[in-house]
CHARMM internal coordinates of N, CA and C (Angstrom, degrees):
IC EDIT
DIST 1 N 1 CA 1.4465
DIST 1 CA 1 C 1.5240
ANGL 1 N 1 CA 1 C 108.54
DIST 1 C 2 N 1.0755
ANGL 1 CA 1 C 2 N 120.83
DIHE 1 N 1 CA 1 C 2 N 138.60
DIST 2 N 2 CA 1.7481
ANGL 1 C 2 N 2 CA 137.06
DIHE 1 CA 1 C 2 N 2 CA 175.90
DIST 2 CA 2 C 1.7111
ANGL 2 N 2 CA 2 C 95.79
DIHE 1 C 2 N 2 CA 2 C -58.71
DIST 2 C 3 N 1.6984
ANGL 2 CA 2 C 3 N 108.12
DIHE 2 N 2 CA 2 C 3 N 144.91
DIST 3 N 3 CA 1.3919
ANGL 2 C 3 N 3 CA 83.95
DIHE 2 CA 2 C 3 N 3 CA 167.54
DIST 3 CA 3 C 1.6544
ANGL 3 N 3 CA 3 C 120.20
DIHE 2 C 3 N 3 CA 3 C -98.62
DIST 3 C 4 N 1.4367
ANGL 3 CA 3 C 4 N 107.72
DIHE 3 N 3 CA 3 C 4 N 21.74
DIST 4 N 4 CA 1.6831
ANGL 3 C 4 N 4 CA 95.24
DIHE 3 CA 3 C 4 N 4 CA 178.60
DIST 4 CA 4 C 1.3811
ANGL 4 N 4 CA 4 C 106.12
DIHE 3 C 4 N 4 CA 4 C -99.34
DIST 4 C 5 N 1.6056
ANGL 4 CA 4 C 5 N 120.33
DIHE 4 N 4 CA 4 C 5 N -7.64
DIST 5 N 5 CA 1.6949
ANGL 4 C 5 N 5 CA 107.76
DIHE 4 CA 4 C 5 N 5 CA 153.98
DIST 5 CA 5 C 1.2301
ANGL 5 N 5 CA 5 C 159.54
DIHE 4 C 5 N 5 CA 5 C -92.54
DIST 5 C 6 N 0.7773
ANGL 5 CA 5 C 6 N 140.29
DIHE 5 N 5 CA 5 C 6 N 67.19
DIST 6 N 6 CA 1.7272
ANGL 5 C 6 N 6 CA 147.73
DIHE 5 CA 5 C 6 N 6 CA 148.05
DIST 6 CA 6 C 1.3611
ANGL 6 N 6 CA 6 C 100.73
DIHE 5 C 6 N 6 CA 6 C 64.36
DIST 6 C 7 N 1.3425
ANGL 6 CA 6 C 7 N 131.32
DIHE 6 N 6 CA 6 C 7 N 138.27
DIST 7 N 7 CA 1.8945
ANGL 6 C 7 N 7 CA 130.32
DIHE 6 CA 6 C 7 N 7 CA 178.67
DIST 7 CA 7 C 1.6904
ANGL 7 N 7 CA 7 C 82.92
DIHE 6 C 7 N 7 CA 7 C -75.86
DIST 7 C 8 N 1.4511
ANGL 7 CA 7 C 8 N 101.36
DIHE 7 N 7 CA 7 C 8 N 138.51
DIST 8 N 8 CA 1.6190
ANGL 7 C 8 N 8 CA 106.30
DIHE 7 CA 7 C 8 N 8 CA 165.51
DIST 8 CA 8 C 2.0021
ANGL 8 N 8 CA 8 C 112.10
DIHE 7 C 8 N 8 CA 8 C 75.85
DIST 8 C 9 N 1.2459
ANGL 8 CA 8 C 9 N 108.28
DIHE 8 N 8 CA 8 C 9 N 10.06
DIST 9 N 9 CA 1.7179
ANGL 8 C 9 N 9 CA 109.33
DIHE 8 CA 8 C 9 N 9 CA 174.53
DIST 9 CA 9 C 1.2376
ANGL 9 N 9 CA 9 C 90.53
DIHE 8 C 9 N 9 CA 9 C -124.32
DIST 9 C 10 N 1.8362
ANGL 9 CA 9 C 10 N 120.91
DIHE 9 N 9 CA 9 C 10 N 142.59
DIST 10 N 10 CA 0.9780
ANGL 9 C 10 N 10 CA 119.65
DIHE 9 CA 9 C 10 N 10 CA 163.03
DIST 10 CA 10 C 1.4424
ANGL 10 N 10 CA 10 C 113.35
DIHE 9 C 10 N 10 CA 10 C -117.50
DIST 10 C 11 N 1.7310
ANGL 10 CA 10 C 11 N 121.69
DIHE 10 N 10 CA 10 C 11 N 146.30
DIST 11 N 11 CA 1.0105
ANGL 10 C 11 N 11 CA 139.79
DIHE 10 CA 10 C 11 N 11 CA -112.69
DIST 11 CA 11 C 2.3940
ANGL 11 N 11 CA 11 C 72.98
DIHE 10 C 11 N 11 CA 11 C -90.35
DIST 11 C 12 N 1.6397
ANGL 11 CA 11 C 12 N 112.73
DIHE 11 N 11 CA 11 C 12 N 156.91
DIST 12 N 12 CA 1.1509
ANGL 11 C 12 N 12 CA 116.24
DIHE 11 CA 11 C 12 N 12 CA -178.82
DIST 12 CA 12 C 1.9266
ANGL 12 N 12 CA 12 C 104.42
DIHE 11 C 12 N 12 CA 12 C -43.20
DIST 12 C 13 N 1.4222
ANGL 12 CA 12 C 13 N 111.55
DIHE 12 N 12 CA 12 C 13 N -51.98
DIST 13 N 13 CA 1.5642
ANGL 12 C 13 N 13 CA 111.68
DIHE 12 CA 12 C 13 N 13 CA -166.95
DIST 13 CA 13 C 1.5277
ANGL 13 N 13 CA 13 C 122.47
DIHE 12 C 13 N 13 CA 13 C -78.98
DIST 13 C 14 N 1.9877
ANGL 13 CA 13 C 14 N 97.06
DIHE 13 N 13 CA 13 C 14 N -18.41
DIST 14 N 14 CA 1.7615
ANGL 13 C 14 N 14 CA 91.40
DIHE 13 CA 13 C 14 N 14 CA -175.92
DIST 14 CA 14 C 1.5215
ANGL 14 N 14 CA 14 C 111.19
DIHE 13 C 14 N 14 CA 14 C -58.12
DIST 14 C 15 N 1.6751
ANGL 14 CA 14 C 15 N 113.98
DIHE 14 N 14 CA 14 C 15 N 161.60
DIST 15 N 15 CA 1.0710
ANGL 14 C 15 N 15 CA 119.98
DIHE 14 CA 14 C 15 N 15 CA -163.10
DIST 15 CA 15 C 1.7426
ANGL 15 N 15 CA 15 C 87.38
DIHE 14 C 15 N 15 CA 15 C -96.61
DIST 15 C 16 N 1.4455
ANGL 15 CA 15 C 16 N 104.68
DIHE 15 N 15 CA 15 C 16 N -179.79
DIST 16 N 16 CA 1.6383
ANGL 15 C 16 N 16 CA 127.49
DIHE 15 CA 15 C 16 N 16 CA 166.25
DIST 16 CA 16 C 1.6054
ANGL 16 N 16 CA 16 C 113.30
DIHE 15 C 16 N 16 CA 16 C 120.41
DIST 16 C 17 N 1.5992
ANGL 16 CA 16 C 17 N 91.76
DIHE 16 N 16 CA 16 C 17 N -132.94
DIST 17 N 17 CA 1.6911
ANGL 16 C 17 N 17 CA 104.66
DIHE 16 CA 16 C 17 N 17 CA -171.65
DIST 17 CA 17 C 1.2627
ANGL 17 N 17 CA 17 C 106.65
DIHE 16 C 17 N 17 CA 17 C -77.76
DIST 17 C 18 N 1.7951
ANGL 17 CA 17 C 18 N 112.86
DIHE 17 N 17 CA 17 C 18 N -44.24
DIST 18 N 18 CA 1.9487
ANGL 17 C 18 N 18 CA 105.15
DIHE 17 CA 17 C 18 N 18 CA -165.58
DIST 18 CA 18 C 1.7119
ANGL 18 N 18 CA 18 C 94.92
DIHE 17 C 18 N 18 CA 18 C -90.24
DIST 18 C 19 N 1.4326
ANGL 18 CA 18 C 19 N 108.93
DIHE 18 N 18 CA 18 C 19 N 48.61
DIST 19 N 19 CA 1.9862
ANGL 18 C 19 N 19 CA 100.44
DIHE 18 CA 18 C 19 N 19 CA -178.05
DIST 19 CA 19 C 1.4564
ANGL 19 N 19 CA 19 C 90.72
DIHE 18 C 19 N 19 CA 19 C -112.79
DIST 19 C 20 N 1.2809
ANGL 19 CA 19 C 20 N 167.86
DIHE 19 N 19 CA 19 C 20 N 158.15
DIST 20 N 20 CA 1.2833
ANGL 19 C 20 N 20 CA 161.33
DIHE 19 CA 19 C 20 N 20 CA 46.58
DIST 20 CA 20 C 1.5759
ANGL 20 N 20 CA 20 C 153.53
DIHE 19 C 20 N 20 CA 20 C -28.73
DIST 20 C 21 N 1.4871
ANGL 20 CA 20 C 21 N 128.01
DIHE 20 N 20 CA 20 C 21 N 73.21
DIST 21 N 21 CA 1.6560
ANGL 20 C 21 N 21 CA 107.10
DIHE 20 CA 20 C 21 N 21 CA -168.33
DIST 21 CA 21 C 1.1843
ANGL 21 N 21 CA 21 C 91.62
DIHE 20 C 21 N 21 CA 21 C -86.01
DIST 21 C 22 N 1.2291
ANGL 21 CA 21 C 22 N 109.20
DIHE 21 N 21 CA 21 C 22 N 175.07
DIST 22 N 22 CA 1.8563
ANGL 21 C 22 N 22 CA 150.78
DIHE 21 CA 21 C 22 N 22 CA 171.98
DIST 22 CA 22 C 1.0401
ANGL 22 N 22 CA 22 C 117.12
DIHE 21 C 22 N 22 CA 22 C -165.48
DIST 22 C 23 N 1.5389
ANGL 22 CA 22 C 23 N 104.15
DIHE 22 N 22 CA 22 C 23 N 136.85
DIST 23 N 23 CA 1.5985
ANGL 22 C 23 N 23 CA 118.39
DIHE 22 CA 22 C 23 N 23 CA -158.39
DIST 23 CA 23 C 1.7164
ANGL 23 N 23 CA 23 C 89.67
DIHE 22 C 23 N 23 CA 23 C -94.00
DIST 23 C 24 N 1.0066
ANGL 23 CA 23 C 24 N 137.57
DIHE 23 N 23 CA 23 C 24 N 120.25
DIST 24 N 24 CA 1.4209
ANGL 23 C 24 N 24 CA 143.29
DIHE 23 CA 23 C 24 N 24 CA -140.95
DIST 24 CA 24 C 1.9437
ANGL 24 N 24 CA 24 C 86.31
DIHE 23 C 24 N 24 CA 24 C -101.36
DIST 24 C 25 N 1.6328
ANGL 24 CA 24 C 25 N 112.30
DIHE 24 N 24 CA 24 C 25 N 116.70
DIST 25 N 25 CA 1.1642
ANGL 24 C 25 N 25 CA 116.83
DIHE 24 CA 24 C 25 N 25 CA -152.89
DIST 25 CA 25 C 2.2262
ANGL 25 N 25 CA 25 C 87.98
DIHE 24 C 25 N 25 CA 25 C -89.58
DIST 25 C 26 N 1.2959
ANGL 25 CA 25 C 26 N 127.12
DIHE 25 N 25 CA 25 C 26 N -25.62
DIST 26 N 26 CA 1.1700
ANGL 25 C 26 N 26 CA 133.81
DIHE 25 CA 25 C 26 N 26 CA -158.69
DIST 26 CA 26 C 1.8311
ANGL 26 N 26 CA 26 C 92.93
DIHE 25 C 26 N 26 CA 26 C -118.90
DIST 26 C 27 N 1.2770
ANGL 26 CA 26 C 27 N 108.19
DIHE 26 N 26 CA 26 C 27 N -162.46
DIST 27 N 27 CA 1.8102
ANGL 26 C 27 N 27 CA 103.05
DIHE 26 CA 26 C 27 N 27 CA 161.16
DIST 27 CA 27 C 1.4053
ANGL 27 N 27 CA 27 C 113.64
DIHE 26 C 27 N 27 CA 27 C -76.15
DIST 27 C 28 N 1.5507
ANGL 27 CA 27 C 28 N 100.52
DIHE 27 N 27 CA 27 C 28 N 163.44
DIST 28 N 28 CA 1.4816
ANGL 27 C 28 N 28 CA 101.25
DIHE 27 CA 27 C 28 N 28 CA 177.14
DIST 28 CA 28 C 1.4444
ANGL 28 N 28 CA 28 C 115.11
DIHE 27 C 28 N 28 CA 28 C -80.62
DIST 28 C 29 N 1.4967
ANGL 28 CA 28 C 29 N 110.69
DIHE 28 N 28 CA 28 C 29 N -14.31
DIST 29 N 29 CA 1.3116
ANGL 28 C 29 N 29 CA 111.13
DIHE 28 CA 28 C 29 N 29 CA 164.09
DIST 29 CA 29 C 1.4737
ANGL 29 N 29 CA 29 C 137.21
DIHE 28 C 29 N 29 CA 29 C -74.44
DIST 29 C 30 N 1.6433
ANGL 29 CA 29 C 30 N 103.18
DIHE 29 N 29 CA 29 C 30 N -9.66
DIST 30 N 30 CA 1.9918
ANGL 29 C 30 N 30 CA 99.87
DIHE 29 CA 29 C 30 N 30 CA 172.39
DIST 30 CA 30 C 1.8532
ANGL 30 N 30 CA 30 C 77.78
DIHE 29 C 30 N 30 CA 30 C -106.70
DIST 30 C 31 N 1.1819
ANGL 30 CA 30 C 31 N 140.78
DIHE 30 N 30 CA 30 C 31 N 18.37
DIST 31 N 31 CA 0.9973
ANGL 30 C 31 N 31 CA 108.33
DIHE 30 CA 30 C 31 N 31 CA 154.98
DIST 31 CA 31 C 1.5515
ANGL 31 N 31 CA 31 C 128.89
DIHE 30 C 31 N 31 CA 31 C -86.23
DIST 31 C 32 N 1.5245
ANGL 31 CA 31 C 32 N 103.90
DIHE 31 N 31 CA 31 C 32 N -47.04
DIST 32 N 32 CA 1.0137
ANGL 31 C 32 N 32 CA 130.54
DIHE 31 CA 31 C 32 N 32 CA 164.12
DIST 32 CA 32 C 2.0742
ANGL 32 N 32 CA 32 C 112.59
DIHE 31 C 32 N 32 CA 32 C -42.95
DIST 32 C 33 N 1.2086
ANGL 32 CA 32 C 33 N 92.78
DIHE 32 N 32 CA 32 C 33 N -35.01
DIST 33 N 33 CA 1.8940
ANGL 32 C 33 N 33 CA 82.19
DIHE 32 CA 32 C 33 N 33 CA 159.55
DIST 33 CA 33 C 1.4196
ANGL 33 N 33 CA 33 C 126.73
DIHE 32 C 33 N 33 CA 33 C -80.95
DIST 33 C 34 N 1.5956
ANGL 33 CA 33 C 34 N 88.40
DIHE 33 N 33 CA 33 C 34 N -35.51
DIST 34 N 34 CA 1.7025
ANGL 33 C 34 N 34 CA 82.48
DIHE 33 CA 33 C 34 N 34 CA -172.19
DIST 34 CA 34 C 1.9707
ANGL 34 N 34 CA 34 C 97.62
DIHE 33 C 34 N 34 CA 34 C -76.35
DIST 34 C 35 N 0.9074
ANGL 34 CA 34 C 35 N 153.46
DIHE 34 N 34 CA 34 C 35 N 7.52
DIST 35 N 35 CA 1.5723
ANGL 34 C 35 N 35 CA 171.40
DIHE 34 CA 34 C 35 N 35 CA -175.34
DIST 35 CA 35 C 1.6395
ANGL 35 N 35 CA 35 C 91.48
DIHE 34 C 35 N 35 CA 35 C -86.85
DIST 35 C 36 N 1.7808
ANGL 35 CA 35 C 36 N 116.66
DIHE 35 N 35 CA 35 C 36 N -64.21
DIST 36 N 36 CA 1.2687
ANGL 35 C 36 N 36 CA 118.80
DIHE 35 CA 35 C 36 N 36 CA -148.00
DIST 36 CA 36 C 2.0872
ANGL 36 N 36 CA 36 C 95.43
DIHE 35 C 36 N 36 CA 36 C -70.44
DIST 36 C 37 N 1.5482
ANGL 36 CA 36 C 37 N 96.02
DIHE 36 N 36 CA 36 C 37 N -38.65
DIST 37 N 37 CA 1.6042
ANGL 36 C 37 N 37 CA 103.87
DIHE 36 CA 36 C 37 N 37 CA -178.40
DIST 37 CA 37 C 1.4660
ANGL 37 N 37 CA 37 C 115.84
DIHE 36 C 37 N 37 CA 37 C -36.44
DIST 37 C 38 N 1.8799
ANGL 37 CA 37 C 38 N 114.65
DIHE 37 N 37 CA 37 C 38 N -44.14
DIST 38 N 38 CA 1.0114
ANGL 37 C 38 N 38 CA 106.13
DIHE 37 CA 37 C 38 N 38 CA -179.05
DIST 38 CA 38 C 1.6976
ANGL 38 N 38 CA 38 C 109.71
DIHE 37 C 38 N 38 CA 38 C -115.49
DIST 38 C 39 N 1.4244
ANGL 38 CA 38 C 39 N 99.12
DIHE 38 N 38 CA 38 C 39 N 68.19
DIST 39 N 39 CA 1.2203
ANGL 38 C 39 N 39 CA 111.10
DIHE 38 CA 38 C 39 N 39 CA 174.35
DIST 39 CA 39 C 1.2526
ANGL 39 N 39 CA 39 C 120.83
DIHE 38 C 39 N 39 CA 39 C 57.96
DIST 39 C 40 N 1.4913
ANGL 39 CA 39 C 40 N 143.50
DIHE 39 N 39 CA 39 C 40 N 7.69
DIST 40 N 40 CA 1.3074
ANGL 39 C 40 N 40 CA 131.60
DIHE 39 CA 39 C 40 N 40 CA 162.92
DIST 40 CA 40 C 1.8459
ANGL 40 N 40 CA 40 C 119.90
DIHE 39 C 40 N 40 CA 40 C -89.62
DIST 40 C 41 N 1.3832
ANGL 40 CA 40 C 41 N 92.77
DIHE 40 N 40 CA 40 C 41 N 141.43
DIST 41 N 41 CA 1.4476
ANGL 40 C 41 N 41 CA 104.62
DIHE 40 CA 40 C 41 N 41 CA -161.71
DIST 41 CA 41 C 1.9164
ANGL 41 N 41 CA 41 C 104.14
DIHE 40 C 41 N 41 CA 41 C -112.07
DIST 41 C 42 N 1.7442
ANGL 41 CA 41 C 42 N 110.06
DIHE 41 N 41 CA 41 C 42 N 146.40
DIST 42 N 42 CA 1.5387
ANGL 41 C 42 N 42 CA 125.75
DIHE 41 CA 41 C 42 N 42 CA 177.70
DIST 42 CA 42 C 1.5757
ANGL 42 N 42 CA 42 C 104.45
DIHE 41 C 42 N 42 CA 42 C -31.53
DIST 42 C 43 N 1.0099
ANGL 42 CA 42 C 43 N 128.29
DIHE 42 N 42 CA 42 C 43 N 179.71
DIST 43 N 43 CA 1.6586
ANGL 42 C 43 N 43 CA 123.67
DIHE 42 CA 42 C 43 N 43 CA 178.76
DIST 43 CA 43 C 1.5819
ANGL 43 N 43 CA 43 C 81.20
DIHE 42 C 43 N 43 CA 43 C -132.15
DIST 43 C 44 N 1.6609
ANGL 43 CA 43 C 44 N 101.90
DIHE 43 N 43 CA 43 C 44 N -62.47
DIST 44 N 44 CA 1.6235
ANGL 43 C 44 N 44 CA 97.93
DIHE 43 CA 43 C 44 N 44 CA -167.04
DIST 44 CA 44 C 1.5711
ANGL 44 N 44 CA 44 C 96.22
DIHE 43 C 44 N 44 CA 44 C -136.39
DIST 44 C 45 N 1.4214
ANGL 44 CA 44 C 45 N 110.57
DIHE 44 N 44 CA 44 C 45 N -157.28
DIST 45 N 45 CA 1.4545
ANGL 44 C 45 N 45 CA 113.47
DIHE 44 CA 44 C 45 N 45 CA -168.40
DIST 45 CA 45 C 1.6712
ANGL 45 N 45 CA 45 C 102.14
DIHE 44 C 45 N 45 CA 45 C -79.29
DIST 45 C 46 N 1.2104
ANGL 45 CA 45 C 46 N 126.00
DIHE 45 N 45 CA 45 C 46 N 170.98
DIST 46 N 46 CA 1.2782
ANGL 45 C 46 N 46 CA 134.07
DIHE 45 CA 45 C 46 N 46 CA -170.20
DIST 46 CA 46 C 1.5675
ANGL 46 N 46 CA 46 C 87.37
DIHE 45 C 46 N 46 CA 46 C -73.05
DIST 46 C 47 N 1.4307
ANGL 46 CA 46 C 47 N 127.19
DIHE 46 N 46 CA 46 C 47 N -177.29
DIST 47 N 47 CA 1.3623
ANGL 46 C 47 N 47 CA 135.65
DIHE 46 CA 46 C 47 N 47 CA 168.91
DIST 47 CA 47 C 1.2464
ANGL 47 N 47 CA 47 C 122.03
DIHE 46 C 47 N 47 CA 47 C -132.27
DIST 47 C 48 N 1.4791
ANGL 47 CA 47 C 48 N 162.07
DIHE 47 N 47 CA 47 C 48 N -168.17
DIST 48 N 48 CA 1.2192
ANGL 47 C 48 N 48 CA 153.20
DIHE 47 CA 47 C 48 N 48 CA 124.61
DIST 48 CA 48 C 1.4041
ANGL 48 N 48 CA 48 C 101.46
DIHE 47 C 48 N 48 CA 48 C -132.59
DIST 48 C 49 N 1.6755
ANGL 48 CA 48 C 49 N 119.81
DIHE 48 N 48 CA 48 C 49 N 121.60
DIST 49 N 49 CA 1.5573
ANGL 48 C 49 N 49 CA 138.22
DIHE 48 CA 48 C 49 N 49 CA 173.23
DIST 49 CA 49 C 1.9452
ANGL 49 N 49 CA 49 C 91.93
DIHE 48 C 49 N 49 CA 49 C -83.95
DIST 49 C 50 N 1.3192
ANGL 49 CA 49 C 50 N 106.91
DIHE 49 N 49 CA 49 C 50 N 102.94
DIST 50 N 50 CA 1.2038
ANGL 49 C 50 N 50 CA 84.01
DIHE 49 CA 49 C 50 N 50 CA 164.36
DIST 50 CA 50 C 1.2864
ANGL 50 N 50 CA 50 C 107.98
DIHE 49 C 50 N 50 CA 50 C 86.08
DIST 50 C 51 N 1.0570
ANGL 50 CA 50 C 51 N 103.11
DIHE 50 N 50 CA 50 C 51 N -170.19
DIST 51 N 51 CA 1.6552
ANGL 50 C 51 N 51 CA 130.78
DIHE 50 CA 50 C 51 N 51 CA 177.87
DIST 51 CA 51 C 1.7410
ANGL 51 N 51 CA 51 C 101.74
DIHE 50 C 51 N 51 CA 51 C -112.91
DIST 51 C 52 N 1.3765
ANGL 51 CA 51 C 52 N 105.37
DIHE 51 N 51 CA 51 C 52 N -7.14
DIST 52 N 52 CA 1.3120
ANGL 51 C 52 N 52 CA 119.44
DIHE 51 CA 51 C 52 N 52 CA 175.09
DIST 52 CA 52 C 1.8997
ANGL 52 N 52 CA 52 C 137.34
DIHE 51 C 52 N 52 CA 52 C -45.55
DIST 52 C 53 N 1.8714
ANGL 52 CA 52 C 53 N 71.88
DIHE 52 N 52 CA 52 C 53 N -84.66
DIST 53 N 53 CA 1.6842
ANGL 52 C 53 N 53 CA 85.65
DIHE 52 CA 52 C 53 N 53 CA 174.31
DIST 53 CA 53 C 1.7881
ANGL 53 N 53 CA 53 C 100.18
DIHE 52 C 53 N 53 CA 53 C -131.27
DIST 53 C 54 N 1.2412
ANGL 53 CA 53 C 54 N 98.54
DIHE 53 N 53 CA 53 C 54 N 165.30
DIST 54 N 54 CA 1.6633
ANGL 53 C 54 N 54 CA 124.97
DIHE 53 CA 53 C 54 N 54 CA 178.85
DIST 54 CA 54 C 1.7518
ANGL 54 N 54 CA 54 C 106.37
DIHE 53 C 54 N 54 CA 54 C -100.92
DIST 54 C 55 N 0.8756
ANGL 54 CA 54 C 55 N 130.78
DIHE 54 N 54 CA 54 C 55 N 90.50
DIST 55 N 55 CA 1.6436
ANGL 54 C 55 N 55 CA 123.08
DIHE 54 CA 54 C 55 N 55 CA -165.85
DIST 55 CA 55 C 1.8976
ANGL 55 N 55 CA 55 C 92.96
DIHE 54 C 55 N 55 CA 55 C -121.14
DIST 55 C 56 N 1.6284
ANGL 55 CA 55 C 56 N 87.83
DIHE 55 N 55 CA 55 C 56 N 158.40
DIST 56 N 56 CA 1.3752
ANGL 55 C 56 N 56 CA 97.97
DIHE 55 CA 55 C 56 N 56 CA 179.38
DIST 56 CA 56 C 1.8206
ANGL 56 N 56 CA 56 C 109.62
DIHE 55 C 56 N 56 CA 56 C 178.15
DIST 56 C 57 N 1.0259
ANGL 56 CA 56 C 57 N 97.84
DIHE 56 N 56 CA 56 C 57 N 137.58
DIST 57 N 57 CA 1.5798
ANGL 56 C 57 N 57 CA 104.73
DIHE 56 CA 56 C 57 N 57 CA -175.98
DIST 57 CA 57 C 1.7519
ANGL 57 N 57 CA 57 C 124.99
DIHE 56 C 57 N 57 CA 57 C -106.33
DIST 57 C 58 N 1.4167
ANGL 57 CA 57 C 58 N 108.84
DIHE 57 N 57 CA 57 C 58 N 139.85
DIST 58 N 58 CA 1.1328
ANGL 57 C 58 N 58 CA 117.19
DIHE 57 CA 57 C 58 N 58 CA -160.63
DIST 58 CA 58 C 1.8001
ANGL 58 N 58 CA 58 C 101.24
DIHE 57 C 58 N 58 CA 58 C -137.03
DIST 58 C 59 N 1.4426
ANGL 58 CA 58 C 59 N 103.46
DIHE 58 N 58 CA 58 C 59 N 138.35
DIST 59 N 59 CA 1.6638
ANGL 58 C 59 N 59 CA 108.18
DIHE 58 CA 58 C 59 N 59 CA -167.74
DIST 59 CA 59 C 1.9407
ANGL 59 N 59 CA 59 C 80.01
DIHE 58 C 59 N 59 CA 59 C -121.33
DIST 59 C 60 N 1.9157
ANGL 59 CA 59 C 60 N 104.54
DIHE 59 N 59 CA 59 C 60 N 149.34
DIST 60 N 60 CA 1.3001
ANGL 59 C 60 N 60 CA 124.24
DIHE 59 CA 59 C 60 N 60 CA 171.80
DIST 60 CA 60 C 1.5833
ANGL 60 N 60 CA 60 C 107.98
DIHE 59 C 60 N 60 CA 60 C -89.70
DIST 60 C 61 N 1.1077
ANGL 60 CA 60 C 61 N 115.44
DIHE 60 N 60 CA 60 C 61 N 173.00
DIST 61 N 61 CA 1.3383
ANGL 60 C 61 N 61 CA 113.87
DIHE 60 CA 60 C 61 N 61 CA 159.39
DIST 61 CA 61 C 1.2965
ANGL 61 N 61 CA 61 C 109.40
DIHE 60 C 61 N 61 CA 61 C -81.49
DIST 61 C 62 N 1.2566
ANGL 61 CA 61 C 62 N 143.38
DIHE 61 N 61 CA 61 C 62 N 6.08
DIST 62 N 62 CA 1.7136
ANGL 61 C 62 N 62 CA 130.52
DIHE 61 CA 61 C 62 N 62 CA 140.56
DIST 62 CA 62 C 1.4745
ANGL 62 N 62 CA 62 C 103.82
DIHE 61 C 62 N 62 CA 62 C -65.35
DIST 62 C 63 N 1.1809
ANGL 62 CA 62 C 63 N 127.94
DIHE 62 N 62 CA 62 C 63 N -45.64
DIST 63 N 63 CA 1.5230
ANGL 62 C 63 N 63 CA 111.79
DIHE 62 CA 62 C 63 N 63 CA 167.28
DIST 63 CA 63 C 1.9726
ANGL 63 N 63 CA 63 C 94.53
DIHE 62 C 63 N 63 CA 63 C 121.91
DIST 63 C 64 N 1.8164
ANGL 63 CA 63 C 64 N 94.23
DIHE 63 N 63 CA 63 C 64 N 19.05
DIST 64 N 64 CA 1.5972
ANGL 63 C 64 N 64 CA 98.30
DIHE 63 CA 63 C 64 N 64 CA 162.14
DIST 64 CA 64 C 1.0688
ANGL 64 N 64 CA 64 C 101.08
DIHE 63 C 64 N 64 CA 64 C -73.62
DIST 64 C 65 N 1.8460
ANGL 64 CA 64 C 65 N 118.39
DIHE 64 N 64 CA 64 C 65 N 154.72
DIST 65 N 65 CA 1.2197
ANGL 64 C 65 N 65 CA 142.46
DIHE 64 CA 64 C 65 N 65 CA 149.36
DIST 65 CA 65 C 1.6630
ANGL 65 N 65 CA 65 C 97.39
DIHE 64 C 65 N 65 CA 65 C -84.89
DIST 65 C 66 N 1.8097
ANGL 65 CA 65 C 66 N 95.81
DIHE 65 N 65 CA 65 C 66 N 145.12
DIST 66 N 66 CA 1.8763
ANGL 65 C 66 N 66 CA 99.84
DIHE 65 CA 65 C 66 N 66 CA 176.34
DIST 66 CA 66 C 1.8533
ANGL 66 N 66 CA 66 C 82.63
DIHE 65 C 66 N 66 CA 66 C -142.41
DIST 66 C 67 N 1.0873
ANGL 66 CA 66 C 67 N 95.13
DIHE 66 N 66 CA 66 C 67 N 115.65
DIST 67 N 67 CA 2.0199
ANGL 66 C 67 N 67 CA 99.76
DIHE 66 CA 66 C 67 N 67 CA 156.23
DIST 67 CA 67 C 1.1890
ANGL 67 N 67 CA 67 C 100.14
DIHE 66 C 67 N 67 CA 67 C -120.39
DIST 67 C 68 N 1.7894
ANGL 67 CA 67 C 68 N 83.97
DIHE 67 N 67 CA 67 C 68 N 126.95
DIST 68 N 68 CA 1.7198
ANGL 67 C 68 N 68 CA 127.09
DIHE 67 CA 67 C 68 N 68 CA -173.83
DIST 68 CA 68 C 1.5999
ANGL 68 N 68 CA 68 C 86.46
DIHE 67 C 68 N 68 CA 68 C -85.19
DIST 68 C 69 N 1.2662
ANGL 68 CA 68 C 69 N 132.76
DIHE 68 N 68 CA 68 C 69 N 159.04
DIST 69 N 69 CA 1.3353
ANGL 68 C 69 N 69 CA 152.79
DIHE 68 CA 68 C 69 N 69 CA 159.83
DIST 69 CA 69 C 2.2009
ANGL 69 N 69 CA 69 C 104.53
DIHE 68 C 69 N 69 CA 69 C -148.31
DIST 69 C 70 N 1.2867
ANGL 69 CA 69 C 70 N 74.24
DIHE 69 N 69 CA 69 C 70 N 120.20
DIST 70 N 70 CA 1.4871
ANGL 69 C 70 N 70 CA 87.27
DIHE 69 CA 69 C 70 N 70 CA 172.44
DIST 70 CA 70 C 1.7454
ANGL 70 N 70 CA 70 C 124.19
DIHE 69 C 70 N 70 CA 70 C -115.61
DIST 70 C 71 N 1.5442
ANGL 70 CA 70 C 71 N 115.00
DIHE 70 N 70 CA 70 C 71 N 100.98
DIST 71 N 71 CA 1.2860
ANGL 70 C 71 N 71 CA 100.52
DIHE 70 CA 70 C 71 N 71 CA 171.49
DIST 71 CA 71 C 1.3177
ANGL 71 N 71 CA 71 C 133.41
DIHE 70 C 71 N 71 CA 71 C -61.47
DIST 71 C 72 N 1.8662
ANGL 71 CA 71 C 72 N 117.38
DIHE 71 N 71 CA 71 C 72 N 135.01
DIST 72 N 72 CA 1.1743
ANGL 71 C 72 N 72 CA 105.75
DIHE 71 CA 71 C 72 N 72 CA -163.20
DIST 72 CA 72 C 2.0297
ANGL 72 N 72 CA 72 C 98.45
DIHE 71 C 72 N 72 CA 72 C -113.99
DIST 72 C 73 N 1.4061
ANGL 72 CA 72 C 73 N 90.76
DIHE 72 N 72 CA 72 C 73 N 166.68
DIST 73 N 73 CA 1.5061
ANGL 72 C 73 N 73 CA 91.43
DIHE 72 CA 72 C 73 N 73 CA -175.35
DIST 73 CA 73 C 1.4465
ANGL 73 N 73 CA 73 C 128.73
DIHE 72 C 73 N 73 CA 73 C 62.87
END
COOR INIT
IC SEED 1 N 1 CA 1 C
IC BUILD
């Protein structure tokens, strides 16, 4: 185990069951509220690939990972 993760959290990039993307259909920012409403919190800072996409990851209190990706332009 890495030591910056938690027994039972999986790290923002590991792959599997607690991994989730979504192509963020609105901004990632009213998503990211309606996320915080039901208790899921930022993982890390927002990102921008590019001039591309707006991406950013968000863990639930089940302890899913969800990366938002937002196409930009």
């Amino acid at each position: 185990m890495r030591a910056w993760t938690k027994p039972g959290i999986a790290c923002v990039n590991d792959l599997g069951a607690r991994s989730i993307v979504k192509a963020a259909s609105t901004s990632s920012d009213a998503a990211m509220t309606k996320l915080h409403a039901h208790g899921a919190g930022l993982v890390r800072n927002v990102e921008w690939c590019e001039d591309m996409f707006r991406m950013c990851y968000a863990r639930g209190p089940e302890g899913i990972t969800l990366m938002l990706a937002e196409a930009l332009g």
